[in-house]
C-alpha positions as CSV (number, residue, x, y, z in Angstrom):
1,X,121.6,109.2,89.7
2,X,122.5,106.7,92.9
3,X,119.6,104.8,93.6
4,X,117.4,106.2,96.3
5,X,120.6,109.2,96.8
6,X,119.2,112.3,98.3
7,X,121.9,113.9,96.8
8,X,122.4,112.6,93.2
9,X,125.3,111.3,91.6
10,X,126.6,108.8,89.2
11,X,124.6,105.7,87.7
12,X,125.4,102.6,89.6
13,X,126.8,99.6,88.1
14,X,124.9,96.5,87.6
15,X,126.7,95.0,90.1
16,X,126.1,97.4,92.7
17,X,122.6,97.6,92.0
18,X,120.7,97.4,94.7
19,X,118.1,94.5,95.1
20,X,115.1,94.2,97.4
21,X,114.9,97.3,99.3
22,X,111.6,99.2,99.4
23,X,111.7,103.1,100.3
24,X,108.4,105.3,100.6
25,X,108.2,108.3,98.4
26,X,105.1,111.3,97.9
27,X,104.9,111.7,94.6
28,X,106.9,112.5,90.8
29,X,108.9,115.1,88.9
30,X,109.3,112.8,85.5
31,X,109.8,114.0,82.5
32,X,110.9,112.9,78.7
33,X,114.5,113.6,77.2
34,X,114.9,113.9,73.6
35,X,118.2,111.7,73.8
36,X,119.2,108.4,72.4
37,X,119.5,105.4,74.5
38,X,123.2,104.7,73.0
39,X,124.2,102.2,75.1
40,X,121.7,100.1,73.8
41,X,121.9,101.2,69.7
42,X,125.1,99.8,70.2
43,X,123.1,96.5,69.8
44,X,120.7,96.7,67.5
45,X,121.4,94.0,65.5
46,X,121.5,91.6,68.7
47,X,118.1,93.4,69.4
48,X,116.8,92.5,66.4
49,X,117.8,88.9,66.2
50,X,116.5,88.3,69.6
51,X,112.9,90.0,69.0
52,X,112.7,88.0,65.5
53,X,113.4,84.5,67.7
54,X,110.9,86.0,70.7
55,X,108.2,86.8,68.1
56,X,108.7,83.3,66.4
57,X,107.9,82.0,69.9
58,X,104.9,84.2,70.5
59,X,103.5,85.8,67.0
60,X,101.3,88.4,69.6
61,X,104.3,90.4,70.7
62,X,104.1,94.2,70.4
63,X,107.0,96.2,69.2
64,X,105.7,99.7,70.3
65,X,107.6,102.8,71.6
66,X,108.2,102.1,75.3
67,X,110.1,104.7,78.2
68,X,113.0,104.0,80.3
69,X,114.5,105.9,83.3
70,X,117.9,107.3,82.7
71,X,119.0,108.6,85.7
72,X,116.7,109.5,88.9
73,X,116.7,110.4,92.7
74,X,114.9,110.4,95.8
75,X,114.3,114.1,97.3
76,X,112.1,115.9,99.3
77,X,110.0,113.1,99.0
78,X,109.5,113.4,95.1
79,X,110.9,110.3,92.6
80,X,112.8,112.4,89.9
81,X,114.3,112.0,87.2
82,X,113.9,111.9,83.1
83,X,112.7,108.6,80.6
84,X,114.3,108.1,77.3
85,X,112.4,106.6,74.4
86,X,112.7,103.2,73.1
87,X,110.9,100.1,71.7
88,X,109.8,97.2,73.4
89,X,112.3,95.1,71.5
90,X,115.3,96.4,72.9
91,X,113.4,95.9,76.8
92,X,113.2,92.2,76.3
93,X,116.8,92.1,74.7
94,X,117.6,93.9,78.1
95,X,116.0,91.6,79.5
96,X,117.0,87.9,78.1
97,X,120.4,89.5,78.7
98,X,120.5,89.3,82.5
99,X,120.0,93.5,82.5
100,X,123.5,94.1,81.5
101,X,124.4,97.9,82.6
102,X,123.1,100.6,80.1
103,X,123.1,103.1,82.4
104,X,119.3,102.9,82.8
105,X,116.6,101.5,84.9
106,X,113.6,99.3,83.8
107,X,111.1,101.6,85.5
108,X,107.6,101.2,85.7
109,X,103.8,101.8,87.9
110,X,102.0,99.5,89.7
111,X,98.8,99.4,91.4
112,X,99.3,97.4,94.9
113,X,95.3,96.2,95.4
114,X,94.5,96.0,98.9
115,X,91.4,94.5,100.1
116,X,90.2,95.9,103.5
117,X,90.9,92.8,105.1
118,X,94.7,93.2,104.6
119,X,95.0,90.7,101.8
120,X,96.6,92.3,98.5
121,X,95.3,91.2,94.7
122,X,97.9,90.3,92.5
123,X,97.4,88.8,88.6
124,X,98.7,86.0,87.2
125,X,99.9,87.0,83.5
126,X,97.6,85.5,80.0
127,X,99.9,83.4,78.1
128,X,99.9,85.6,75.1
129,X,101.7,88.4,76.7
130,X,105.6,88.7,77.5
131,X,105.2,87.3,81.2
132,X,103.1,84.7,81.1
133,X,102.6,82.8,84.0
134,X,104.5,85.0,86.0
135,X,102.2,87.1,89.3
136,X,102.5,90.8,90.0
137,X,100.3,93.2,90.6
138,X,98.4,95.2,87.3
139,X,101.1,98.2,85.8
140,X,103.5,98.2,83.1
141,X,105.7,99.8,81.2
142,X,105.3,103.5,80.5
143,X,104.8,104.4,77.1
144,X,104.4,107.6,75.1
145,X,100.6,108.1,76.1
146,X,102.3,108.6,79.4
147,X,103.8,111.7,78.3
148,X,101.8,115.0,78.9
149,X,102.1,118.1,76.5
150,X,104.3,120.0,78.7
151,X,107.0,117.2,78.1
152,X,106.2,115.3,82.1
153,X,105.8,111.3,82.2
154,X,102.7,110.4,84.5
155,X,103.5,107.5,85.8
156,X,100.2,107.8,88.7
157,X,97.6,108.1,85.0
158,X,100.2,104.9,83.9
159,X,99.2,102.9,86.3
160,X,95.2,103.8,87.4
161,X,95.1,102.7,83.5
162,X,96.6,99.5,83.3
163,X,94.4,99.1,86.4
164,X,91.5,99.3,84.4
165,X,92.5,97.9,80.8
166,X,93.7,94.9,83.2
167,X,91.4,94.3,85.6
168,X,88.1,96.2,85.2
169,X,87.9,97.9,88.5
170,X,87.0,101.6,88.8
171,X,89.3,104.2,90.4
172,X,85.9,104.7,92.1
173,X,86.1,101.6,94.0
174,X,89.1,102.4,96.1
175,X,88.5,103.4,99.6
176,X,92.2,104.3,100.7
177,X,95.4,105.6,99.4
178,X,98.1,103.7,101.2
179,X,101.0,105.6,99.6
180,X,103.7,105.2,96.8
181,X,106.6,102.5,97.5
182,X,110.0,102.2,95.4
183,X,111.4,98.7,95.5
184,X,115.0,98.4,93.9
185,X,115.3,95.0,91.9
186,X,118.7,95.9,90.6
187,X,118.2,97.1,87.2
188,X,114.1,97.8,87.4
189,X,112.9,99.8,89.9
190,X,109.2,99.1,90.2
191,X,106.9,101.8,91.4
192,X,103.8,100.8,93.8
193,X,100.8,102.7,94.5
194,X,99.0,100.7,97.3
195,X,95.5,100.9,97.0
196,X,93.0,100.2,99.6
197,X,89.5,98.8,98.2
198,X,86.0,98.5,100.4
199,X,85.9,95.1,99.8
200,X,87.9,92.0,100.8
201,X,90.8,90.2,98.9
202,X,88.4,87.4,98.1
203,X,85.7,89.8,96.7
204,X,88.4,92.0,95.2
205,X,89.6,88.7,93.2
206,X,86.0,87.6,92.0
207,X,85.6,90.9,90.1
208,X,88.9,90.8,88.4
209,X,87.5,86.6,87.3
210,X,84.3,88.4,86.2
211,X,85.9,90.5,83.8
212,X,88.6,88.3,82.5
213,X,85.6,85.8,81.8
214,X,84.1,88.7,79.7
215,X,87.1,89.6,77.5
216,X,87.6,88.4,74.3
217,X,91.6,89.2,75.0
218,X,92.3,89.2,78.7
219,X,95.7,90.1,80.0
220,X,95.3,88.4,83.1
221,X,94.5,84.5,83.0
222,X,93.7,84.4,87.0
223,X,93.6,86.9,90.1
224,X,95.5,85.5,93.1
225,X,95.0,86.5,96.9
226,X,97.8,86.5,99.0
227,X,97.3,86.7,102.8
228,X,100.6,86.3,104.9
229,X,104.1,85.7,103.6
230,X,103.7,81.6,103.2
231,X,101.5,82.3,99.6
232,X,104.0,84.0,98.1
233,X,104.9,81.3,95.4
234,X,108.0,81.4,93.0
235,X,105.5,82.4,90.1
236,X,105.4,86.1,92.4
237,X,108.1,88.5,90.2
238,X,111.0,89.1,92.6
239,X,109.9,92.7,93.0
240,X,106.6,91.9,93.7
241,X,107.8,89.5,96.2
242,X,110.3,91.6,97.9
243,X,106.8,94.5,98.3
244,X,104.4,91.8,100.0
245,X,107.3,90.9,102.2
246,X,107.4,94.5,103.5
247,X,103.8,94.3,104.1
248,X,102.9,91.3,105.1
249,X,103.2,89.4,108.5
C-alpha cells in the first residue's frame, strides 16, 4: 500500500519511494501471510551466489527465516499491514542490489534510547555481524519468533528484545515512552520506539560498555552518544540519521 496513505493503494516504485520523512504513529495491526515472496524467487540463484561470496567474506553469517512487509498503511493511527517469510539471504541480495523494487519494504523495530538529558544512545555494530561498523540504534529484523499464535507479527516484543540481547538494559529502566516514529528510507521503512531512560546519555552509554565488556559475543563493539545534529557522523545509517535530525536541535 502507498507509503504512509491513509487510504491504501498500490505499492510504490522504487523510484518513488519516499526517503527521509518521519511520521508519528500509536501502535500495529501486523500480521503473517502464507504467500511467497515471488518477486524475489525469481532470483534465487543470484541469491545464492551472492550469500556464498558474503559468507566467504564473513564465515559468521546467519541464514535464518527472516519477515518482510508486503504492503502496509497508516490509519487511525495504527501501522498495518502483513510480513511475508523469507531468509536472510535473499535481504542482503536485496540489499547489495541497491533495493531493486520487489514490491516489499525492508521493515524492521527499533528502540530510540533516550537519556533524560535529551541525548539519544545509539550502537556502533561488532564486526562479525552484517553491518559492521555502521551506528543505529539496537532493533532488527523481524523474524518468526515475532509471530504470535493467532498469526500477528509483534514488532513492539521485536524490538524490547533486541534491546536486551544487544545491549543489557532492562525494560525496567525506562522512565518514559516518547512514542512510535516511521521514517521512510525508500525501500526500508524503519520503525522507532523512543525510549526515555532515568539516566543520562553518558550513563546510558557506560552500561551498554559494561555489558559488551562482559560478552563472550557482543553485537555491539561501542555505544555512541549523540547530543545535537553536528555528531551525527557518516557511520549513522541514513535512517537513523534522518530520526535524530527530527529530534535534535
Amino acid at each position: 500500500m502507498s507509503a504512509g496513505s491513509e487510504t491504501g493503494g498500490a505499492a510504490l516504485p522504487v523510484a518513488d519511494r519516499v526517503f527521509g520523512k518521519v511520521l508519528p504513529f500509536t501502535g500495529f495491526d501486523l500480521r503473517i501471510a502464507a504467500e511467497v515472496w515471488t518477486e524475489a524467487e525469481a532470483h534465487r540463484s543470484e541469491i545464492e551466489a551472492e550469500f556464498a561470496v558474503q559468507l566467504a567474506a564473513n564465515p559468521r553469517l546467519w541464514n535464518g527465516r527472516i519477515l518482510v512487509l508486503r504492503e502496509f498503511a497508516l490509519t487511525g493511527g495504527l501501522l498495518r499491514g502483513h510480513f511475508l517469510e523469507t531468509d536472510f539471504a535473499t535481504l542482503l541480495w536485496w540489499r547489495a542490489r541497491g533495493w531493486p523494487e520487489l514490491r516489499a519494504w525492508n521493515a524492521f523495530a527499533l528502540c530510540g534510547l533516550q537519556g533524560k538529558d535529551g541525548a539519544f544512545v545509539m550502537g556502533e555494530m561488532a564486526a562479525s555481524t552484517a553491518n559492521a561498523g555502521r551506528v543505529f540504534f539496537p532493533g532488527g529484523t523481524p523474524d518468526l519468533n515475532d509471530v504470535t499464535p493467532d498469526g500477528r507479527v509483534d514488532l513492539e516484543q521485536s524490538a524490547l528484545r533486541e534491546l536486551r540481547e544487544e545491549t543489557g538494559l532492562d525494560p525496567a529502566l525506562i522512565q518514559a515512552d516518547g512514542g512510535w516514529s516511521l521514517v521512510f528510507d525508500g525501500a526500508r521503512l524503519a520503525l522507532v520506539h523512543r525510549l526515555v531512560f532515568d539516566m543520562t546519555g553518558e550513563e546510558l552509554a557506560a552500561r551498554i560498555r559494561d555489558f559488551i565488556a562482559r560478552e563472550a559475543d557482543p553485537e555491539l563493539s561501542d555505544a555512541v552518544v549523540i547530543h545535537d545534529r553536528t555528531q551525527i557522523t557518516d557511520k549513522v545509517t541514513s535512517f537513523a540519521a534522518t530520526y535524530l535530525r527530527h529530534h535534535l536541535p
